[in-house]
C-alpha positions in Angstrom: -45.9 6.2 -13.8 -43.2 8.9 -12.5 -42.9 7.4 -9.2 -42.6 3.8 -9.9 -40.3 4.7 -12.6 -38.2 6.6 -10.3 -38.6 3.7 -7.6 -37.5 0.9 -10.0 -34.2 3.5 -11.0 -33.5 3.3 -7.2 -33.9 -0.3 -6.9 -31.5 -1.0 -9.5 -29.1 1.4 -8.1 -29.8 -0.7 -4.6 -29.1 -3.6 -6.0 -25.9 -2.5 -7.9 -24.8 -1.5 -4.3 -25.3 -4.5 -2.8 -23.8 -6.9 -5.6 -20.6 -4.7 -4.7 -21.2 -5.1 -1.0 -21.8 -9.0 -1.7 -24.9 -7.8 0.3 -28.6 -9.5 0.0 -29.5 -8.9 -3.9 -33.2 -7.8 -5.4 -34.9 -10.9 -7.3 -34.5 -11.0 -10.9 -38.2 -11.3 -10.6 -38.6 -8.2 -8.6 -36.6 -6.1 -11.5 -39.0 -7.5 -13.6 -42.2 -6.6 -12.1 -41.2 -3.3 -11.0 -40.8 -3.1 -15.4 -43.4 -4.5 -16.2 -46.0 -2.4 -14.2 -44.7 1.0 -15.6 -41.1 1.2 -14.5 -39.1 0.2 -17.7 -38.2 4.3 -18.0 -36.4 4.0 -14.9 -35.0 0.6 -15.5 -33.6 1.3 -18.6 -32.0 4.5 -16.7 -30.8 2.4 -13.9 -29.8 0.0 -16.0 -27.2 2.9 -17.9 -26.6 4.8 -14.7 -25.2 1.9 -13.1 -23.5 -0.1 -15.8 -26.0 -3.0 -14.1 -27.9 -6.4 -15.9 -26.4 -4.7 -19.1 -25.0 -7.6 -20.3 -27.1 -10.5 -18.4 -28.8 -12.9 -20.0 -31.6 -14.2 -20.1 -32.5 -11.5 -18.6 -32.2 -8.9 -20.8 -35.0 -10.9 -22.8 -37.1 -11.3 -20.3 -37.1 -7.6 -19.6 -37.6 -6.9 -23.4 -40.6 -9.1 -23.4 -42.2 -7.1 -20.2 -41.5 -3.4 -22.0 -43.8 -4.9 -24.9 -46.0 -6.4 -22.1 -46.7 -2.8 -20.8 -46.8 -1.2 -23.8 -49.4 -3.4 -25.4 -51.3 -2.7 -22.1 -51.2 0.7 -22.1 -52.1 0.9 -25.9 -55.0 -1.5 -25.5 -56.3 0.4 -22.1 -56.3 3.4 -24.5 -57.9 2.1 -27.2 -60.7 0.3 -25.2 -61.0 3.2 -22.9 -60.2 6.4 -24.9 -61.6 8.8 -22.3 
């Protein structure tokens, strides 16, 4: 969870650098998966660190929705398989 959350923090950083650069951007969609599989910590990090998709909508929605996606995953992982 570490590592992609750390990944997803450099992605966002990435792709702050190459909106500046005018230089081939990350997919929207790519942000969002990277969230959505366990690297919202990082995005919301990124996000800060960068002053980047701050602001954007609908995005900022759709990465709401996939924090609650994970979470509800991890809690129902955990509550189906305790051990």
């Amino acid at each position: 969870m570490l590592l992609v959350s750390v990944l997803t923090m450099i992605i966002y950083g990435m792709d702050k650098l190459a909106a500046r650069k005018a230089w081939r951007r990350v997919p929207e969609s790519t942000l969002l998966v990277f969230g959505l599989v366990g690297g919202w910590p990082g995005a919301i990090l990124g996000q800060q660190c960068f002053r980047h998709k701050t602001q954007k909508q609908p995005f900022r929605t759709y990465f709401f929705i996939s924090v609650i996606l994970n979470v509800g995953m991890m809690a129902a992982v955990y509550h189906f398989y305790p051990q």
